[in-house]
Residue frames as qw, qx, qy, qz and C-alpha x, y, z in Angstrom:
[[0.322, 0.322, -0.872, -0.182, -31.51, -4.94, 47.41],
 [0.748, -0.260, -0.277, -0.544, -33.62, -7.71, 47.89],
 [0.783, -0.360, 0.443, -0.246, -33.57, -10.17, 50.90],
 [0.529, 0.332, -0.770, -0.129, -31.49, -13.34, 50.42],
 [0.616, -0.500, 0.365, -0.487, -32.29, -16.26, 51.94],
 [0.303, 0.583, -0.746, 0.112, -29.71, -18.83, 52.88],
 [0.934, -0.224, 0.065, -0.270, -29.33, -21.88, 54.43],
 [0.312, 0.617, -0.719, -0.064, -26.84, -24.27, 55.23],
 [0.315, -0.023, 0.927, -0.204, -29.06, -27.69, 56.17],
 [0.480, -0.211, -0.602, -0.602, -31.84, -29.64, 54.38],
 [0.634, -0.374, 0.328, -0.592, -34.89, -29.98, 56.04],
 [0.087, -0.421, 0.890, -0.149, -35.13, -32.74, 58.02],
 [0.772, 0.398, 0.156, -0.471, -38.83, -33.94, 56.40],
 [0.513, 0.705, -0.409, -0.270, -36.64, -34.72, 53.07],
 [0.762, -0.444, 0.434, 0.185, -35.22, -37.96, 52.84],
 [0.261, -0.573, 0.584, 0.512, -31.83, -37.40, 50.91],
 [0.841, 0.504, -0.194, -0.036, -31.25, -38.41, 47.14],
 [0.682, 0.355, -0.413, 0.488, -27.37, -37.99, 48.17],
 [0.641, -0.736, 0.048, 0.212, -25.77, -37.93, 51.82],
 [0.501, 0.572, -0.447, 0.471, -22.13, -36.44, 51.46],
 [0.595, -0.769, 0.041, 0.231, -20.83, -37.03, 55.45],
 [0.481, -0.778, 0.349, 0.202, -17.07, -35.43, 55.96],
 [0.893, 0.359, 0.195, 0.187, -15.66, -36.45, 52.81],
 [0.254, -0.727, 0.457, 0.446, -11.78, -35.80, 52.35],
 [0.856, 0.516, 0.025, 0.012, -10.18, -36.26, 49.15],
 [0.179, -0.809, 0.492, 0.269, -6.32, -36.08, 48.61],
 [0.892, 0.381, -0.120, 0.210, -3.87, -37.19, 46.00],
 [0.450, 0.461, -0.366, 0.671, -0.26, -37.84, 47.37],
 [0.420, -0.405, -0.577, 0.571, 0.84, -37.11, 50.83],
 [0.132, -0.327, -0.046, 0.935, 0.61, -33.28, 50.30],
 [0.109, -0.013, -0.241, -0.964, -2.07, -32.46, 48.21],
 [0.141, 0.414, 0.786, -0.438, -5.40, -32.37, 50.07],
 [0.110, 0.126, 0.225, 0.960, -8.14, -31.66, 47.41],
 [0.489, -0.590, -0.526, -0.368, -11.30, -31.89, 49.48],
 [0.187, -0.016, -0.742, 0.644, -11.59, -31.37, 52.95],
 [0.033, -0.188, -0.918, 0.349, -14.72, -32.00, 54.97],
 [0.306, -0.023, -0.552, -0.776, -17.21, -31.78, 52.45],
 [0.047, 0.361, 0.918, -0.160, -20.73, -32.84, 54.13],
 [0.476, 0.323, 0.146, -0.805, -24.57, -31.62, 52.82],
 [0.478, 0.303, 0.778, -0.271, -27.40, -33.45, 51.59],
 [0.318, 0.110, -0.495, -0.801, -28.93, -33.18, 47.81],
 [0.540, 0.186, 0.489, -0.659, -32.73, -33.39, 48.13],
 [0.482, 0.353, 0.797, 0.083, -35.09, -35.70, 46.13],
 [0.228, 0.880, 0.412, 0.057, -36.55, -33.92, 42.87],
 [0.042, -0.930, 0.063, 0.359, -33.90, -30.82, 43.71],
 [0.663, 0.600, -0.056, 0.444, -31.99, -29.26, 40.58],
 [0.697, -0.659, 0.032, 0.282, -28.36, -28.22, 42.76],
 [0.487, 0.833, -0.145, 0.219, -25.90, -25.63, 41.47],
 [0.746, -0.536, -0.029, 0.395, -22.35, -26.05, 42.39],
 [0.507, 0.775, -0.073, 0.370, -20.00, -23.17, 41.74],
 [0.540, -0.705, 0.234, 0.397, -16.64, -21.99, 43.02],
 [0.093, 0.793, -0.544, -0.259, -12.90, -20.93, 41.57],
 [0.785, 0.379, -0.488, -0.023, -10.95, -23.31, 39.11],
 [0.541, 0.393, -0.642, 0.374, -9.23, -25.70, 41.16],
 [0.386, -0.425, 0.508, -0.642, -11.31, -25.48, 43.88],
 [0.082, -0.137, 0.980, 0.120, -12.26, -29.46, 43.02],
 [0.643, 0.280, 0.101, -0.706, -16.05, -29.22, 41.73],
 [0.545, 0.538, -0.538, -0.353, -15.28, -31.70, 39.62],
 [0.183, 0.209, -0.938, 0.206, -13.55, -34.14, 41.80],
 [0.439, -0.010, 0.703, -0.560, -16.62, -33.90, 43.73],
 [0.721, 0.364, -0.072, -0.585, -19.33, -34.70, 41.10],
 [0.632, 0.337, -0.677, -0.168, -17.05, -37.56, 40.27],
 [0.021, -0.182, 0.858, -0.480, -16.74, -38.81, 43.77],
 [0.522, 0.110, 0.574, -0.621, -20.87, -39.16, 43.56],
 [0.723, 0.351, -0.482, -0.350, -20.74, -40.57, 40.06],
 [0.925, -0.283, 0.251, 0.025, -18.40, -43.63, 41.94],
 [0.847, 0.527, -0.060, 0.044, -16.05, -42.86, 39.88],
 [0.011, -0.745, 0.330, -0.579, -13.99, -41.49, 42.67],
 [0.662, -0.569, -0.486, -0.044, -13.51, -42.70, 45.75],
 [0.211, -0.880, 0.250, -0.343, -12.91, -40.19, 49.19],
 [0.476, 0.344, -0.640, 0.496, -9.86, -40.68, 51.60],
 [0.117, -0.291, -0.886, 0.342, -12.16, -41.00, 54.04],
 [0.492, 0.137, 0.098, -0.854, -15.90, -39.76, 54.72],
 [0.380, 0.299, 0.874, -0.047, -19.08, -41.31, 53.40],
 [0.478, 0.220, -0.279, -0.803, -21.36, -41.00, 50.15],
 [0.281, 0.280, 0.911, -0.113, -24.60, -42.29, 49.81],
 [0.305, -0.003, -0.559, -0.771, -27.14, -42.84, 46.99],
 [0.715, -0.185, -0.451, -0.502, -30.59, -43.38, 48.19],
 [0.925, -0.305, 0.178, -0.144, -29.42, -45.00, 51.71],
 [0.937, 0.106, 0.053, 0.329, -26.67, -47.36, 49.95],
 [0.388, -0.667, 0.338, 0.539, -23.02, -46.31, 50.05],
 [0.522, 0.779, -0.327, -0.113, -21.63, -45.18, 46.42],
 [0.888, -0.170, 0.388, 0.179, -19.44, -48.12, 46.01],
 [0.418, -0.116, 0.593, 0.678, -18.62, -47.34, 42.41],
 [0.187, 0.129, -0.441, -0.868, -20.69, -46.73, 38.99],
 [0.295, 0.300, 0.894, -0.157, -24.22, -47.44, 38.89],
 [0.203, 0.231, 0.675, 0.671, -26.73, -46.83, 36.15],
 [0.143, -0.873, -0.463, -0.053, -29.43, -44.92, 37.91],
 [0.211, -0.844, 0.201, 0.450, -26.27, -41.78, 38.14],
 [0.673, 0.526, 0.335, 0.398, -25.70, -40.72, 34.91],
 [0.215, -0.760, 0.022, 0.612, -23.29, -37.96, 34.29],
 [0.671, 0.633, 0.342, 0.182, -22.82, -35.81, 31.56],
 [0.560, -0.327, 0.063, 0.758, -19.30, -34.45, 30.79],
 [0.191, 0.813, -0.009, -0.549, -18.77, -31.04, 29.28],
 [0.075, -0.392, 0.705, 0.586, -16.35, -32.29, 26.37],
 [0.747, 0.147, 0.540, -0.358, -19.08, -33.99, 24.25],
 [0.553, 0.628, -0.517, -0.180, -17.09, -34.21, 21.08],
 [0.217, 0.344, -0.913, -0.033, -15.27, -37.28, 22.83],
 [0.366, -0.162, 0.752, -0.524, -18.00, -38.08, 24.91],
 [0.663, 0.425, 0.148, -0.599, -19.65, -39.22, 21.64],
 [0.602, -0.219, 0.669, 0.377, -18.63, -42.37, 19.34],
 [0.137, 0.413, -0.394, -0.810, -17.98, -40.91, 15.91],
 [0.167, 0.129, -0.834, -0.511, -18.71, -43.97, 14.11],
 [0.058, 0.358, 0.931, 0.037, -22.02, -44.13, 15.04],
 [0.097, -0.499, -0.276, -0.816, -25.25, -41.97, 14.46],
 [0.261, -0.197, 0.401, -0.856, -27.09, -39.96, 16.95],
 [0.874, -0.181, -0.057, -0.447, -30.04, -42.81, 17.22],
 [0.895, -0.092, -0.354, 0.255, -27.07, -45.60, 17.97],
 [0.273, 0.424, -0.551, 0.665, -25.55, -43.53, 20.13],
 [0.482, -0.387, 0.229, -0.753, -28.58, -43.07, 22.42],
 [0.890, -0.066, -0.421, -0.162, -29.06, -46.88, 21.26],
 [0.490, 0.119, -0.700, 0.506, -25.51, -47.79, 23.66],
 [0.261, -0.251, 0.693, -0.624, -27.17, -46.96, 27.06],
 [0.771, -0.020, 0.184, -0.609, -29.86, -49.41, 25.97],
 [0.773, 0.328, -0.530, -0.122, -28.58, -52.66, 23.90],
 [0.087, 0.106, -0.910, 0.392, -27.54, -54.54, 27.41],
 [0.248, 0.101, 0.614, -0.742, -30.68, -53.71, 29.32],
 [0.715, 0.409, 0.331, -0.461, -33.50, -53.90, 26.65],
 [0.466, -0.178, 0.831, 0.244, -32.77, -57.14, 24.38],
 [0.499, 0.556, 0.663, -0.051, -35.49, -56.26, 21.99],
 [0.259, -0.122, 0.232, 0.930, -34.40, -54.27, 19.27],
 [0.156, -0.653, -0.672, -0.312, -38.31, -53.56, 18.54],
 [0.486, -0.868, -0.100, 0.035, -38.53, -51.64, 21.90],
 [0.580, -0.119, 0.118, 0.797, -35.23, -50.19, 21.65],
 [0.272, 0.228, 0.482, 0.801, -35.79, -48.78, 18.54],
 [0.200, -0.660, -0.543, -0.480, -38.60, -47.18, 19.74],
 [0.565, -0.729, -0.163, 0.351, -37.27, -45.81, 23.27],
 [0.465, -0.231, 0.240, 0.820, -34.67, -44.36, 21.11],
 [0.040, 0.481, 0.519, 0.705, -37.16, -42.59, 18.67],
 [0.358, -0.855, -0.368, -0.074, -38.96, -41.30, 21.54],
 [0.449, -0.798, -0.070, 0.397, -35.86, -39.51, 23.19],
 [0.511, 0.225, 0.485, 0.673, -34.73, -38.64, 20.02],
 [0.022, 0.595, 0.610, 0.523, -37.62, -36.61, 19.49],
 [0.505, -0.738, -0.223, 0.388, -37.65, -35.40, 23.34],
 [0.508, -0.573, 0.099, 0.635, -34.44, -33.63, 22.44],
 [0.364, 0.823, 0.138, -0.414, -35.48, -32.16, 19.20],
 [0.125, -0.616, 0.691, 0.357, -33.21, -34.31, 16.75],
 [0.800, 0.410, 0.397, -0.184, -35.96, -36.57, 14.78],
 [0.586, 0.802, -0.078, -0.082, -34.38, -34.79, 11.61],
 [0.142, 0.888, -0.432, 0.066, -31.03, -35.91, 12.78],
 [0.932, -0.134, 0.238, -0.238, -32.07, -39.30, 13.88],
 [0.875, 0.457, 0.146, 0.064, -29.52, -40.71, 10.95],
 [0.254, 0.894, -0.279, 0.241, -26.50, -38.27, 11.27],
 [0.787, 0.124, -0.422, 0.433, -23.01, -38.77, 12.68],
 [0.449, -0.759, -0.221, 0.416, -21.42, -36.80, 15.30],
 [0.347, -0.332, 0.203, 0.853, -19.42, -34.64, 13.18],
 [0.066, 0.552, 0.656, 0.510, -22.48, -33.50, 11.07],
 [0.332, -0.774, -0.539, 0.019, -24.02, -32.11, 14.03],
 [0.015, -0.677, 0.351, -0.647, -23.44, -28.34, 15.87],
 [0.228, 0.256, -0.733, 0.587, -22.10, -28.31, 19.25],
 [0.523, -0.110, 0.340, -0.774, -25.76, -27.90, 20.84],
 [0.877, 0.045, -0.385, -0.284, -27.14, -30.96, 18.54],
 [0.525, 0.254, -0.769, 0.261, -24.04, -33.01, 19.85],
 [0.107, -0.106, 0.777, -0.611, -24.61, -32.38, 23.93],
 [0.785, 0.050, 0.098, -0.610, -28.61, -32.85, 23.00],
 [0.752, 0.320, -0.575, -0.033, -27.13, -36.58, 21.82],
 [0.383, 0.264, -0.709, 0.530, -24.94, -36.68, 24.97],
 [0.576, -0.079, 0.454, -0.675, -28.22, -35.60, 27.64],
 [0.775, 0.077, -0.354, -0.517, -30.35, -38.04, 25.23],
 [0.646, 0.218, -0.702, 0.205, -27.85, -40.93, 26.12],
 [0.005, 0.291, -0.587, 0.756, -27.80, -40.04, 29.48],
 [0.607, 0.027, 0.144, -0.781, -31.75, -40.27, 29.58],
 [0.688, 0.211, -0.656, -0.226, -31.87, -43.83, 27.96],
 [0.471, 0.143, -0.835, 0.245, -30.33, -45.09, 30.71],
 [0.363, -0.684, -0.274, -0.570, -33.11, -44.10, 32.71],
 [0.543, 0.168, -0.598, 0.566, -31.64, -42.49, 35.66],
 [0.277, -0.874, -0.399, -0.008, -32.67, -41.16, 38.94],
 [0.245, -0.893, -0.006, 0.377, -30.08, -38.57, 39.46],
 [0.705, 0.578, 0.103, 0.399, -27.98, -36.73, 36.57],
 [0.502, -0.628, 0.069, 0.591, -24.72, -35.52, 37.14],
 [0.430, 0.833, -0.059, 0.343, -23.89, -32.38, 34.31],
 [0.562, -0.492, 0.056, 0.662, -20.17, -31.26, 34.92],
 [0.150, -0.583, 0.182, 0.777, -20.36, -27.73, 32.67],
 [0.636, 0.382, 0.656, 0.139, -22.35, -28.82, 29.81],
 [0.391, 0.881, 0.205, 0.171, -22.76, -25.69, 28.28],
 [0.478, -0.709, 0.060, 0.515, -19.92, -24.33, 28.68],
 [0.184, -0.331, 0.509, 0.773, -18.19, -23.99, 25.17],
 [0.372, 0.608, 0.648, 0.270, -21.72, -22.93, 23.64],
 [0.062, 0.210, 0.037, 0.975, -22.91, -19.88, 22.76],
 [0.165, 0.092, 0.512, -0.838, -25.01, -17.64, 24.57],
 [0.704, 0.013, -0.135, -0.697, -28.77, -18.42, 22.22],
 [0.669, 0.097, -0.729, -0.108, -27.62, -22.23, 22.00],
 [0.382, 0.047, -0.725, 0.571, -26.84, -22.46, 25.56],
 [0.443, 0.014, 0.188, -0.876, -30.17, -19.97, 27.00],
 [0.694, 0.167, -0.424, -0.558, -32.11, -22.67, 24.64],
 [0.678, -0.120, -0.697, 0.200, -30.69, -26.29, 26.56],
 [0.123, -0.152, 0.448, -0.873, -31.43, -24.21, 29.63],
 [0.723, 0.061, 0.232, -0.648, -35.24, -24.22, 29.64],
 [0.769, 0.114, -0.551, -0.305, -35.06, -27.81, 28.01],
 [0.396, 0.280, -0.770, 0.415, -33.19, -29.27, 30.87],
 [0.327, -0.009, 0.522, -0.788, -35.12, -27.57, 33.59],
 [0.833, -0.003, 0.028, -0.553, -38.55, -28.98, 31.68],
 [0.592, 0.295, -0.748, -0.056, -36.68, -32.40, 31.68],
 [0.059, 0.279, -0.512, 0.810, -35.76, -31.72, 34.86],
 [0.347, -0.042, 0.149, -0.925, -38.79, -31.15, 35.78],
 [0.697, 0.228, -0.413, -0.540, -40.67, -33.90, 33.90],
 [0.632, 0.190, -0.709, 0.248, -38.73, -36.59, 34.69],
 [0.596, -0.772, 0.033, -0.218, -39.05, -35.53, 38.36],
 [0.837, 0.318, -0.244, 0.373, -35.20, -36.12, 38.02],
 [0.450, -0.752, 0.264, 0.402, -32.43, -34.53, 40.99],
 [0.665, 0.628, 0.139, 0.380, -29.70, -33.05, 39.06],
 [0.673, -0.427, 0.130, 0.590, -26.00, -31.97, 39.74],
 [0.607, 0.703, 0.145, 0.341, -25.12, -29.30, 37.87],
 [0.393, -0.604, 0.062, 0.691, -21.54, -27.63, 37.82],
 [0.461, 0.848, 0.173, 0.197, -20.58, -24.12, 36.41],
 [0.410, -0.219, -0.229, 0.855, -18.57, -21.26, 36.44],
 [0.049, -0.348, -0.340, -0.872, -21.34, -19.12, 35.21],
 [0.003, 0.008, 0.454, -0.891, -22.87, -17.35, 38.36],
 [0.524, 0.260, 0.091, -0.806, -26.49, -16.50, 36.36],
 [0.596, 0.067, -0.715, -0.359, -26.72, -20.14, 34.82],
 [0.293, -0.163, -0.920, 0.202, -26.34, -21.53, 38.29],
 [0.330, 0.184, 0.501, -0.779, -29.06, -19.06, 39.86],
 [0.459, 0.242, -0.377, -0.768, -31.19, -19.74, 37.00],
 [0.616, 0.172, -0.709, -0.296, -31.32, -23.23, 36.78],
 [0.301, 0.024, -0.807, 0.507, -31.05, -24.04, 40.67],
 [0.522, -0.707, -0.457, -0.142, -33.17, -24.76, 43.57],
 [0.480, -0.849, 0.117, 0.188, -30.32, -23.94, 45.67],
 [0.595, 0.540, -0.429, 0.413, -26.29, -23.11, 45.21],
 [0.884, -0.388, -0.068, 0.253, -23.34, -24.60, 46.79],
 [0.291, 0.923, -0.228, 0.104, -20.52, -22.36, 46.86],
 [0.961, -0.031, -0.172, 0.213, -17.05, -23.99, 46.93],
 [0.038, -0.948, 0.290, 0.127, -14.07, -22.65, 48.35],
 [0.710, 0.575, -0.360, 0.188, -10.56, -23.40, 47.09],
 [0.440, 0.457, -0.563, 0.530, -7.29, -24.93, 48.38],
 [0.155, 0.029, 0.953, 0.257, -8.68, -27.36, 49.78],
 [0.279, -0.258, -0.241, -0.893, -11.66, -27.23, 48.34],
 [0.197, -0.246, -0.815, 0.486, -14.37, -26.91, 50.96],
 [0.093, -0.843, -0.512, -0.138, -18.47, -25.49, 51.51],
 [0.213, 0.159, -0.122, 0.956, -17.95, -21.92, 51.58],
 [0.241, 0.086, 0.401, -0.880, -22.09, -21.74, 51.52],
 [0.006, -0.362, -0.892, -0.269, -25.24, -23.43, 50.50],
 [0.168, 0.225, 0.123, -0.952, -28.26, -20.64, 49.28],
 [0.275, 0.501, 0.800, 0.184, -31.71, -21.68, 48.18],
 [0.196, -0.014, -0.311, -0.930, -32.85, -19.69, 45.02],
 [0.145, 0.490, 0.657, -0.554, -36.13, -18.26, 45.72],
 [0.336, 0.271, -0.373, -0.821, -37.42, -17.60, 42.40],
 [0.713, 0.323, 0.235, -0.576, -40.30, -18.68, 41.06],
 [0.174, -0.135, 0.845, 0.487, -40.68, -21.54, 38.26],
 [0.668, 0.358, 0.093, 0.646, -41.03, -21.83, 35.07],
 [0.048, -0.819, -0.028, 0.572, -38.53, -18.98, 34.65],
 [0.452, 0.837, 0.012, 0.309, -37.64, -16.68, 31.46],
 [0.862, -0.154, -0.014, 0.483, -35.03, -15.76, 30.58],
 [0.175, 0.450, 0.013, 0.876, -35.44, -12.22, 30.54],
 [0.491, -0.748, -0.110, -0.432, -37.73, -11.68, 33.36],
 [0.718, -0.688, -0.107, 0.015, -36.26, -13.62, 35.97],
 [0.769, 0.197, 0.038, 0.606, -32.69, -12.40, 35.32],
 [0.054, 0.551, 0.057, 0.831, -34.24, -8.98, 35.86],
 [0.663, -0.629, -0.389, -0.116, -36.06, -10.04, 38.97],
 [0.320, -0.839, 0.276, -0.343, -34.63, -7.89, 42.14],
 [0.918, -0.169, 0.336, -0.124, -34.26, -11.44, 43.81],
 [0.895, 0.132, 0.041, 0.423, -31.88, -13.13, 41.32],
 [0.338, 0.706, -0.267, 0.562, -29.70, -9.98, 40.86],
 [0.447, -0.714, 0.513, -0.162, -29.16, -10.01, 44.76],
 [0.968, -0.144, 0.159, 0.127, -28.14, -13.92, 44.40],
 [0.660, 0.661, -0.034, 0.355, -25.85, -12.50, 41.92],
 [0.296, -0.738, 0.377, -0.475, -24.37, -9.77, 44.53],
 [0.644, -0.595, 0.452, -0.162, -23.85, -12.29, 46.80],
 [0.942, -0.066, 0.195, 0.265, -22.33, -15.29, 45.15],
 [0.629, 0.631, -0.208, 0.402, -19.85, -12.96, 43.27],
 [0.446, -0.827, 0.197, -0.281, -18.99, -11.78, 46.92],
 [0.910, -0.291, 0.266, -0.125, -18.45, -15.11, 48.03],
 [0.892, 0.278, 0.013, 0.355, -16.03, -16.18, 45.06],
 [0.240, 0.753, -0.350, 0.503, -14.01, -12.83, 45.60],
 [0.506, -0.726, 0.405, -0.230, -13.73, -13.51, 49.40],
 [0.838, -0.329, 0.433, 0.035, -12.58, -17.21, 48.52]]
């Protein structure tokens, strides 16, 4: 089996996209669902976070959206404390059926992260044709949300996300209720987005081989409360395929080990 190699600090070269220091979370006197939650998400780095239902992945991704705030600890964005919501942390929920407004079409949806910020509808209309087209929905430019398939829709819901032209995207399980060609397919788009954009990115799963795939490194949550179990940087080459590096010695150990990890916690 191949070598894993693990880690549980960023280097100290790297100054931080996100500081997390000792962050507790709890609702109610009795129900503690963080507990001293502290590690660093690098500039540029794509960051898998996986663990057991209920182990609060979620809460956390919301706690760096602002949308959250900890019972005590610290988050920072860039230096600044996470106060609340700010447009340069965009997050993109897994439900996109609501996360979309029927009554408009997939070019005025992408239009709403823009119609405060850019007052010209000239240059709008044209920032919105361009990330239309990014996400491979020119022909759909005109459609509603209930026209579209479940991939078109979240390609609407990243698009929107992208408008608002952020520096760090939070994804809580996007793909989760695709199928396996639709969902293999907003893989490699993301990552070249990803990529492109020189963009940091938050991505939770529960799907073991999406988060080795798609990650520079995984966080592994444990449960009850939930709390770093481990933090592993995937060593795999980029770009990857989705049939080679899946076969690569190297991701199948990551595999081996993070299912370990979720059985032990």
């Amino acid at each position: 089996m191949a070598e894993i190699r693990q880690t549980s600090a960023v280097s100290a070269e790297d100054s931080p996209a996100v500081s997390i220091r000792n962050v507790r979370l709890g609702f109610g006197s009795n129900r503690l669902v963080l507990d001293n939650i502290s590690f660093d998400i690098r500039q540029g780095e794509f960051l898998s976070i996986v663990g057991p239902s209920g182990c609060g992945k979620t809460t956390l991704l919301r706690l760096i959206a602002g949308l959250l705030k900890p019972s005590s600890g610290e988050l920072a964005f860039e230096g600044k404390t996470i106060a609340g919501p700010a447009r340069e942390r965009a997050i993109v929920f897994q439900d996109y059926t609501n996360a979309l407004l029927p009554w408009r079409t997939v070019s005025g949806n992408v239009a709403l992260a823009m119609e405060k910020t850019v007052p010209d509808r000239a240059e709008r209309d044209e920032r919105v044709r361009k990330l239309v087209g990014k996400m491979g929905l020119s022909k759909a430019a005109d459609q509603f949300p209930t026209q579209l398939s479940g991939g078109m829709q979240q390609r609407v819901q990243i698009a929107r996300c992208l408008a608002q032209q952020p520096r760090i995207m939070l994804m809580d399980e996007p793909f989760g209720a695709l199928d396996a060609i639709t969902r293999q397919n907003l893989q490699d788009e993301l990552m070249e987005l990803a990529a492109e954009q020189r963009m940091t990115t938050v991505f939770i799963t529960h799907d073991l081989e999406e988060a080795i795939y798609l990650g520079d490194r995984v966080i592994v949550l444990a449960a009850n409360p939930g709390r770093v179990a481990e933090s592993i940087d995937v060593d795999l080459p980029r770009p990857r395929n989705q049939l080679t590096t899946r076969e690569d010695p190297t991701f199948l150990a990551h595999r081996h080990r993070l299912f370990g990890l979720l059985q032990d916690h």
